[in-house]
N, C-alpha and C positions, 0 to 999 in steps of 0.2 A: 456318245460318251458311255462307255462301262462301267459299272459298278461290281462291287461282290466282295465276298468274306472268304479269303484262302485259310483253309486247314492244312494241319500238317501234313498228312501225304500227300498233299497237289503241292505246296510249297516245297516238299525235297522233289518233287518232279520238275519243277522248274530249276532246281540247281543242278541237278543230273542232265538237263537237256540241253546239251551242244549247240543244239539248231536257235534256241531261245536264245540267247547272246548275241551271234552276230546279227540278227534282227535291228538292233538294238544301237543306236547314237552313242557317239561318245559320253555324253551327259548320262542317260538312260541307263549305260552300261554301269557307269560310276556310282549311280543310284542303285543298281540291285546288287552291285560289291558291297553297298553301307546296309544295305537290307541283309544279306548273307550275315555280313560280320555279326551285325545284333542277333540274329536269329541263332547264329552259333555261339555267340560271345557270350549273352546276356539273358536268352531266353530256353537256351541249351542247359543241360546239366551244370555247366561248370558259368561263372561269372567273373570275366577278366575283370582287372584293377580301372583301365578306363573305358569303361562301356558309357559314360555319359557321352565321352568325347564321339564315342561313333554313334549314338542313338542320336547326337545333335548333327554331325554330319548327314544320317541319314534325313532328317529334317530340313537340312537344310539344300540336300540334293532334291528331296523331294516338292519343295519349295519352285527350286528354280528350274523344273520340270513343267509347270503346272499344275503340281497334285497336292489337291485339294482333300485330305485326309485326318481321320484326328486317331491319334497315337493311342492308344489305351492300353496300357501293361499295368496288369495286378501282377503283383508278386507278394510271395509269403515270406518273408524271414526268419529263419528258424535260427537258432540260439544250441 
């Protein structure tokens, strides 16, 4: 079992990599589409209207994966 803490440029290296996908189960695949979405949706400059629906989906892919992670987003809300 692997562990680790992905930063931002290893994480756009894994959406830019072709070969990393089809690796990948259909479960597995459908969990880094919900991973993608939040990380472009919610944690990206801009924050779509339902990013809870996809930061639960990615949870809940993550879930029936076997991954055993705990979520942690700070965000600042600025006014």
């Amino acid at each position: 079992m692997q562990q680790g803490i992905f930063v931002g440029p290893q994480i756009k290296q894994i959406f830019e990599d072709q070969a990393f996908s089809t690796k990948l189960n259909a479960t597995e695949r459908r969990a880094g589409e919900a991973f993608e979405n939040v990380c472009m949706d919610f944690l990206g400059n801009k924050k779509v209207e339902n990013y809870r629906e996809n930061v639960q989906e990615l949870i809940s892919l993550y879930s029936t994966i076997g991954c055993n992670t705990s979520l942690k987003v700070h965000s600042l809300l600025s006014h």
